[in-house]
Steps between C-alpha positions, in 0.01 A plus 500: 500500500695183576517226188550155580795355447452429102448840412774713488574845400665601175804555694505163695519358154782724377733391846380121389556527130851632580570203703365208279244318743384223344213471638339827391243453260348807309127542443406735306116605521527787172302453222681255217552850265660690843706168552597462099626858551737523829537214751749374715731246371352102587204689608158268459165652353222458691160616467354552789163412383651152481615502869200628622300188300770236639339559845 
């Protein structure tokens, strides 16, 4: 299955985190106890109840 282009695969965001893009931003959908646990560093905590009632 093909993502669009601001989904990308735990890999793709290795290769970019190696690199330093600035203009990555991390979202990260987990609940807030997964996310006080293990994230990624600068990631952003989002529930995605939240997105869905932004729409």
């Amino acid at each position: 299955m093909s993502l669009p282009d601001y989904f990308i695969e735990r890999n793709q965001l290795e290769e970019r985190l190696l690199h330093n893009n600035d203009n990555l931003v991390i979202v990260d959908l987990s609940s807030a106890e997964q996310y006080e646990k293990v994230h990624k560093p600068d990631a952003h905590s989002i529930r995605y109840s939240d997105i869905l009632k932004s729409r």
